[in-house]
N, C-alpha and C positions, 0 to 999 in steps of 0.2 A: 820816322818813328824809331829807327837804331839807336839813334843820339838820346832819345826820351826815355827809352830803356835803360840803354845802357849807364845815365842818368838816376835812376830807378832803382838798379843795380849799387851804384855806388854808395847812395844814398842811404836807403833801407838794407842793406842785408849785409855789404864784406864785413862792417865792424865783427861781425861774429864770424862770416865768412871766410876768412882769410889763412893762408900759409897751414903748415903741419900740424896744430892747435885748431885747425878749422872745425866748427859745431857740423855733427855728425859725419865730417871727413868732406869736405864741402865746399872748395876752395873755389868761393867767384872772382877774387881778385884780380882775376886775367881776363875777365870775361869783355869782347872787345865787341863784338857783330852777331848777327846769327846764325854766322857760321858756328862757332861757340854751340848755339842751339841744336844745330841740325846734326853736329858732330856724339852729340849727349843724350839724344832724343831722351830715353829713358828718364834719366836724370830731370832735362828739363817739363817732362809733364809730370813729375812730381812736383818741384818747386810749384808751377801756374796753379796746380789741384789746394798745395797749400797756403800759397797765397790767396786761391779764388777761396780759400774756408776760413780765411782769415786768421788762419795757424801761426801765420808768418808777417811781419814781425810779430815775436811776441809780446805780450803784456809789459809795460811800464817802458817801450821801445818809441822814439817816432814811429808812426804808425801814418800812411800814405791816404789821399783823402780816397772816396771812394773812385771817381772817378779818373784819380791816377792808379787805382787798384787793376777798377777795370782794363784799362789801357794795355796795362804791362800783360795782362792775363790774357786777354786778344791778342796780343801782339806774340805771343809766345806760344801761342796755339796756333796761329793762323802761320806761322814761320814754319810749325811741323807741319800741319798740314798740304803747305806749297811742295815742300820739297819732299814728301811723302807719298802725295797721291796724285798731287797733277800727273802722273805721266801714264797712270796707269796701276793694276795691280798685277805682281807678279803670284801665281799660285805654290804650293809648296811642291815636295819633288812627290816621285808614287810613293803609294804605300807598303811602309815594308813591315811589320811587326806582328807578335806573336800574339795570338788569342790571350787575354787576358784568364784570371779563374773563374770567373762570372760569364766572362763570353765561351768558356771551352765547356762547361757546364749545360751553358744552354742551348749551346749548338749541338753536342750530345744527345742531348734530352730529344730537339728538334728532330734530327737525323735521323734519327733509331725510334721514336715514338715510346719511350720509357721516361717515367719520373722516376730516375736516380740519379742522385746529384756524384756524377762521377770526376769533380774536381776536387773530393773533400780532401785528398792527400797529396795534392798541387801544392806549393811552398807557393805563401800568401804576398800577393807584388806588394811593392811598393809604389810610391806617389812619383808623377813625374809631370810635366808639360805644364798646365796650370792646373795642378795640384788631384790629378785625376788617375787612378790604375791603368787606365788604355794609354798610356800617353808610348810612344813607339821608343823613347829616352829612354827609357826604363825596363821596356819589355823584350832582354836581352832573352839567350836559351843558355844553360851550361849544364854539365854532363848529369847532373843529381834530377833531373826535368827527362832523360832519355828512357831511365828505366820505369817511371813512374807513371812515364803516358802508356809505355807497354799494357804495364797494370792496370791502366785507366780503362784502354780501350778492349780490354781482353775481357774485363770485368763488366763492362756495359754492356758488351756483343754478345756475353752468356745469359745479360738478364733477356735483352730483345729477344736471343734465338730460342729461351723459354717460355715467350711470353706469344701466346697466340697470334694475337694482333698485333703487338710489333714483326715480329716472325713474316706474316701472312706480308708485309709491309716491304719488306727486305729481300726474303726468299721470293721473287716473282716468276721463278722458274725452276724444275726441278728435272734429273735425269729422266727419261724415258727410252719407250724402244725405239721411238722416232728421232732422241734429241739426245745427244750423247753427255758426258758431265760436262766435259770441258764446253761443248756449245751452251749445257743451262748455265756454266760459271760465266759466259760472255754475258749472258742474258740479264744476268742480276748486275752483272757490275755495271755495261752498259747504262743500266741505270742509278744507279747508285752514285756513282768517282764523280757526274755534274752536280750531282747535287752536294756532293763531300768536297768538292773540290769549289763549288761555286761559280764555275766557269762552264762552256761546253768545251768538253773533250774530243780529244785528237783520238784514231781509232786506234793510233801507235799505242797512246798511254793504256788502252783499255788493252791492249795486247800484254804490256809490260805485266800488268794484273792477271791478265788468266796464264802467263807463263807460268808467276808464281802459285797458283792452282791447282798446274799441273802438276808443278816439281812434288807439291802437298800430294796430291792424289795419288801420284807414285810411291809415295813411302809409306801413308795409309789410305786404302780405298774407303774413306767415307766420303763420302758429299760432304755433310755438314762438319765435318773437322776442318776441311782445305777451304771454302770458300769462308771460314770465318777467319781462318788462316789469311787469306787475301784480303778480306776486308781490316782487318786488321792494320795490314802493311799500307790499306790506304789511307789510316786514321793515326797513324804516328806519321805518316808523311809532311815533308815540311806545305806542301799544296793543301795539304787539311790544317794542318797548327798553327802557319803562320798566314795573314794577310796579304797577300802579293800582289800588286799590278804591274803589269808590263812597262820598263824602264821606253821614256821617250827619244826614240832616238835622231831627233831631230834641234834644233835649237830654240823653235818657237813652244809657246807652251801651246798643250793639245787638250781638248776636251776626252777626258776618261771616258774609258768604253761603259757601252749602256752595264755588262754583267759589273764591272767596277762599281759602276753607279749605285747596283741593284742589292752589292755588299757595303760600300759605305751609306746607304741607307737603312740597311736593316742593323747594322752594328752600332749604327747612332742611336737610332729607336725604339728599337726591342734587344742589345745587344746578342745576337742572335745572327743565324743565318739566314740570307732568304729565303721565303715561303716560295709556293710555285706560282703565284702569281706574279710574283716580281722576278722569277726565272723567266716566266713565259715571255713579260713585256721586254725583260733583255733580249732573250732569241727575238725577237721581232722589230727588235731595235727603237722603239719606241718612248723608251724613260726618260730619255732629254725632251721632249714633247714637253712643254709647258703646261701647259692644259693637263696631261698625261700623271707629269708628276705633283702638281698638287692633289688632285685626285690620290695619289697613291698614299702622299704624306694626310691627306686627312684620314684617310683608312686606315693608317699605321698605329694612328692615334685613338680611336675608337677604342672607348670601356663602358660595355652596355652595364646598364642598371637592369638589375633584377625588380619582381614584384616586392621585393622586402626591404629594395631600396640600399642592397650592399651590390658592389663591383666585383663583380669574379673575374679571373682569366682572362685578364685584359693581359696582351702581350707588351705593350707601354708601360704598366706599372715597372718591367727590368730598366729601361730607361730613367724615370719616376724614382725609383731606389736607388741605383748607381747615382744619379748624379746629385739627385739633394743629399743624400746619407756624407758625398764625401763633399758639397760645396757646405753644408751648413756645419758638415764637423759630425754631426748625429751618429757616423757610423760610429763612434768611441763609447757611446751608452753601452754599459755591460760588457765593454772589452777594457778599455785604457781606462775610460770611468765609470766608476762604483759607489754608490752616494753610502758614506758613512756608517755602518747598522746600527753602531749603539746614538747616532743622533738619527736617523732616519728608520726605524724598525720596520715601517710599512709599504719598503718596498719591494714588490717578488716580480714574477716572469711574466706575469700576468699585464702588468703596470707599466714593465719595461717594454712590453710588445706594443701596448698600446700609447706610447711616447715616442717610439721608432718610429711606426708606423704613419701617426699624424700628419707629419708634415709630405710621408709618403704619398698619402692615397688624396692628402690636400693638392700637389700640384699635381697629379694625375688626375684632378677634378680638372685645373684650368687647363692642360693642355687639351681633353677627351671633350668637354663642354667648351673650350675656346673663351676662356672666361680673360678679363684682363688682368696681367701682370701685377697690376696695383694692388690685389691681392695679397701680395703676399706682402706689403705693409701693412695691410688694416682690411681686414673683412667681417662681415655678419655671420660668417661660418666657418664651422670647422669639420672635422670627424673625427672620431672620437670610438672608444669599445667601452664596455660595460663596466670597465673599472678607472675608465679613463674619466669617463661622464661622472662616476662619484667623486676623484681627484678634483675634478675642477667644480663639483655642485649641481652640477647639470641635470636636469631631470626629462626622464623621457623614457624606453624601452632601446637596450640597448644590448649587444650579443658580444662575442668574443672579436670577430671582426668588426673594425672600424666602420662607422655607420656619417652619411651626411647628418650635420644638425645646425638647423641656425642658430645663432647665438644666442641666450635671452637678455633682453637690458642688464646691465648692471653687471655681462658675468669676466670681464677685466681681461676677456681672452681677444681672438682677433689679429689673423697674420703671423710672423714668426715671431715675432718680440713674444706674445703670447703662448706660446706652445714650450710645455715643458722639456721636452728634450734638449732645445735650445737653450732654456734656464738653466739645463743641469750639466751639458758638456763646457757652459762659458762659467761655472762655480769650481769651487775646489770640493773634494770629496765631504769634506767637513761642514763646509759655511761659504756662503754668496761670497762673489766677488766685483764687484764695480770696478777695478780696473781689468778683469779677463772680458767681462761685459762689455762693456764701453770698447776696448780692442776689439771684439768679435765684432762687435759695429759697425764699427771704422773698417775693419776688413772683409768683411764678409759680405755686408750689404753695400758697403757704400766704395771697395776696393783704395779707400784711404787708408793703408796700415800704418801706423805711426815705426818709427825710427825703434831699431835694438836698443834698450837701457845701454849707457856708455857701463864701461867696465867699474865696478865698485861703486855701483849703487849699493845701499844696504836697501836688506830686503824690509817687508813692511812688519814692522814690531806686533809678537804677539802676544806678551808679559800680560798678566791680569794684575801685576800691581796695582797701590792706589794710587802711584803717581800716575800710571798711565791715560789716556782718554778714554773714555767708558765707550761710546759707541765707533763702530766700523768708521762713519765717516771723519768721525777728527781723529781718528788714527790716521786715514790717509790726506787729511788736508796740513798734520803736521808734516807727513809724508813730504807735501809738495810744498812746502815752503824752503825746499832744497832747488834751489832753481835749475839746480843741473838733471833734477825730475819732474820739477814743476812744467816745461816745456811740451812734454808728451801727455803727460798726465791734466795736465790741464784742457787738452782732447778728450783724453779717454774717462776721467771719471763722470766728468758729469753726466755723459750718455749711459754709466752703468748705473750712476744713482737713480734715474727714469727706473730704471728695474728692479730694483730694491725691496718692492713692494712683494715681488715676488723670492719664496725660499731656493734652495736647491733643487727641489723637485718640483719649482715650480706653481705650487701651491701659494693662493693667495694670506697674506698678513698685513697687519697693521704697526705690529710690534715685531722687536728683537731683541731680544736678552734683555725683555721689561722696557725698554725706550723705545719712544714714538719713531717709527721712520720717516724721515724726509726724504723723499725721491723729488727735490728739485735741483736743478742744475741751472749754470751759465756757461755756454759755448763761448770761445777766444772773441767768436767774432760779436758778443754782449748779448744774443738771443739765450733768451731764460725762457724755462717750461716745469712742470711740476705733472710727474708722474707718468706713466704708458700710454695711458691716451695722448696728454701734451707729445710726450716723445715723438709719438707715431704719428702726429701732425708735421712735424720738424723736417720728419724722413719724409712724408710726402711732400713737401716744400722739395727736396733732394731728390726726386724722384725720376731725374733724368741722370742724375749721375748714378743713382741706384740701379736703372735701367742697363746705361752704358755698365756697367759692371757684370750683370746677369748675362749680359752676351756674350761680354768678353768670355765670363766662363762656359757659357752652353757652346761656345763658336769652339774651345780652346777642347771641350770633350766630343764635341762632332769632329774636329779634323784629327784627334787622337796627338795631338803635339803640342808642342808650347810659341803660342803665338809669335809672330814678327811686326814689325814695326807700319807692314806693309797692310799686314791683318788688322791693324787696327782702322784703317781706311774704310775697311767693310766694317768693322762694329759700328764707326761713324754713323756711314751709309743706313745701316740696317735700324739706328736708334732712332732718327728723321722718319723713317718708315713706320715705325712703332708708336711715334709722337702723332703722327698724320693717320690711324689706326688705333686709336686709344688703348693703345700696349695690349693688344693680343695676343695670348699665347700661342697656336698657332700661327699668326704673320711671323715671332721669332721666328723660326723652327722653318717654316716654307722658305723663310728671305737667306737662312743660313744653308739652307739645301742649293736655293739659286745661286749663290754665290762662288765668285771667281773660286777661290781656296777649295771651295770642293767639290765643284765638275772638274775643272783642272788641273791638270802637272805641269810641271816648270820641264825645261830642255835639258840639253847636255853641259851649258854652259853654267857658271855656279850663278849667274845671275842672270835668267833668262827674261826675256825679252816681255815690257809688260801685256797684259790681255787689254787694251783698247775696249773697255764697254763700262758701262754704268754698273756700278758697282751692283751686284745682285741682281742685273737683268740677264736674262738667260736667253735671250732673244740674238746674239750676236756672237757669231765662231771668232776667234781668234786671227788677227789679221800679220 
């Protein structure tokens, strides 16, 4: 099969492939074995991705018949695969990284029993790992972070120690004639540094804490000045700020301890600390228990329904929110973008909440009901608030928070192609865009990004001359008769025409500056569809590589880093699962908790030794 490739190769691709001119830097003309392959992995499952989408060759190229397509495409996958996973999978190293502002917020809030958001003067992270705030790449500390956690913690501790019931929560002990300060300041921290710290404590460290108590108590005799004074020192500690697990000091990889466990679970799910439930089951050693931990991951995920039919306080929507807001792009509504005013006047806070929101409380529907994945191609339902329901026509009884609502015939909504916030971070602030569209497509859902514009593209003509083309689309189809655009674009528009239909904000039209819209498209590989619904047929045709994409990212914000080559062995694994599972949102979420990558750590050696089990079985120690 080397020789039939490599054949394949020579054939279809160097003409374009080749030397220092090579199309998108790309040079196969040395391409000999699959060593080649296994050397490039990256590289080459991109090629197989666009060859299997028929990106590649392109238009007016010999073009390979189907079943030499196929061939090359197996053969190039199954080459990564051999030398990938047959041996095993190696886990990443511990975890070392700083609470994100979302996670330092609500582990605050957890901690102390106060709703005040004491991250609001935190400096805002940045994107790192696959494309996520937690990611440990990015969640450096530097000096302008030291004096501001002071403030943070000094200011949270004075709302708790005012607040009765946080107070009543914290203070569990106080001086008396029987119990001296310094013994009531053992007695609160005692309890307090496991639960701040996440781990159980040594009695040393709880010494180190009421030293500093004393030295407080000494200079002024109150109580409650010195023991906030201490808790203080224990809430700018790097054991409260940053995530730690104990380095392996062995060379085989080890299964994380159960309290490890009991934090990269709660910081997956609820970004947050653990509750005392999941305290309790670490001291008992119990959360690697199979049985045990699903049990615990379905409980994580629970968001009761009220008699009115809204979700309150579910601790999953922090989850829910982090990670659609930054996989769909969403979190940029009302920050980075702001739809037009003098073309859009009808949009306020009201509108904005209820378009953030949607697609929020929408997968916290599938993960909490265990609904399937496919979902979020095409469904019967949405949620929606009382100004969202008028945005799209919707009729029913509807409040300021997002409400379930089936869909009614005809109402062009349905999954995320459907949902405006979607429509309005993939548009420009002005007017729709079919090539942002069609890109977010390709990457978002379907993790096929297409290639950077080479240098000196011109951009797309905005002139209202009368020479010019009167509608959006033959501005961009003169666009792409530039072959050196036409290439990517010929991916990406068609998929943004499908949404065309739709404005900036989402709202349904027929028209656009007076001319009919056509939202039909032709894909490279000659598949034509006409409109959102067609689209969303197309994607669910695609809906194992849409799959394999959604893991890749949930896999890539549960282990807080950016995947390896190794990691993708388990997205593999876990999408077979999912297939055999009619893509349930929980089966994700449990298969990614069992898996090698995050019960275990890798050794001392930079390439530790693989874990010998079935990818995602949790049934087998490390041998």
């Amino acid at each position: 099969m080397d020789q039939a490739s490599i054949s394949f190769v020579q054939r279809f691709c160097v003409d374009c492939h080749t030397g220092q001119d090579a199309e998108s830097g790309l040079d196969l003309q040395t391409f000999h074995s699959k060593d080649d392959v296994t050397s490039s992995i990256k590289a080459w499952n991109r090629i197989a991705q666009r060859v299997a989408e028929r990106q590649m060759p392109p238009k007016d190229s010999e073009a390979p018949s189907d079943a030499e397509r196929d061939a090359f495409v197996k053969w190039v996958r199954s080459t990564i695969h051999t030398a990938v996973c047959d041996d095993g999978v190696s886990p990443g190293g511990p975890m070392l990284r700083r609470l994100n502002r979302t996670e330092y917020a609500n582990t605050v809030r957890d901690l102390l029993g106060i709703h005040v958001n004491a991250a609001h003067a935190l400096p805002i992270d940045g994107a790192g790992g696959e494309g996520f705030d937690n990611a440990a790449e990015t969640l450096f500390i530097s000096p302008i972070y030291a004096e501001k956690y002071i403030d943070a913690a000094r200011s949270a501790l004075g709302h708790a120690l005012t607040d009765p019931g946080s107070r009543k929560r914290l203070i569990v002990a106080q001086p008396s004639n029987d119990r001296s300060p310094s013994d009531a300041a053992r007695v609160v921290l005692t309890k307090f540094l496991p639960r701040a710290f996440r781990r159980a404590v040594a009695e040393s460290e709880v010494q180190e804490y009421v030293d500093l108590f004393d030295a407080a108590y000494e200079t002024d005799s109150s109580f409650d000045s010195s023991i906030q004074f201490a808790l203080e020192a224990a809430m700018v500690s790097p054991k409260f700020i940053f995530l730690w697990e104990a380095p392996n000091e062995t060379d085989a990889p080890v299964l994380i301890s159960d309290h490890e466990l009991a934090t990269r679970l709660s910081y997956f799910l609820w970004a947050s600390m653990p509750d005392e439930e999941l305290l309790r089951l670490a001291e008992q050693g119990k959360l690697h228990d199979e049985n045990v931990l699903a049990q615990q991951v379905a409980r994580m995920l629970q968001s009761p329904v009220d008699g009115r039919g809204l979700r309150r306080d579910s601790k999953v929507r922090e989850f829910a929110r982090s990670f659609t807001e930054q996989w769909l792009g969403t979190r940029a509504l009302g920050r980075e973008f702001k739809p037009d005013e003098t073309v859009f006047g009808r949009f306020d806070s009201e509108l904005e909440g209820g378009m953030k929101y949607e697609p929020v409380f929408f997968f916290e529907d599938l993960l909490a009901d265990n609904r399937s994945l496919l979902n979020l191609i095409d469904s019967d339902f949405t949620y929606v608030n009382s100004k969202l329901a008028r945005h799209y026509g919707i009729k029913g009884e509807f409040r300021e928070q997002p409400k379930r609502t089936t869909l009614p015939d005809g109402s062009h909504r349905g999954g995320l192609t459907g949902m405006s916030a979607v429509l309005a971070v993939s548009s420009y602030a002005h007017r729709t865009s079919p090539v942002l569209r069609g890109k977010w497509i390709l990457e978002t859902l379907l993790g096929t990004p297409p290639p950077p514009p080479p240098p000196g593209v011109p951009a797309l003509e905005e002139s209202k001359e009368a020479s010019q083309p009167k509608s959006l689309r033959e501005r961009l189809e003169r666009h792409r008769t530039d072959p050196t655009c036409a290439s990517c674009h010929d991916a990406m528009d068609p998929l943004g025409f499908g949404l065309e239909n739709y404005d900036v904000l989402g709202r349904w039209r027929d028209k656009a500056d007076g001319i009919a819209i056509d939202a039909s498209g032709e894909l490279p590989s000659g598949e034509t569809f006409d409109g959102p619904e067609a689209l969303k047929r197309l994607l669910m045709e695609r809906k194992d590589l849409f799959i394999r994409h959604l893991t890749t990212k949930m896999l890539g914000y549960a282990l807080a880093r950016g995947l390896t080559n190794e990691d993708e062995c388990v997205v593999e694994s876990i999408g077979e699962k999912l297939a055999a599972d009619d893509y349930r949102a929980q089966t994700l979420v449990l298969e990614i908790v069992k898996s090698v990558p995050f019960r275990y750590k890798q050794g001392r050696s930079d390439r530790a030794v693989a874990v010998n089990v079935s990818v995602g079985n949790s049934n087998k120690e490390s041998e």
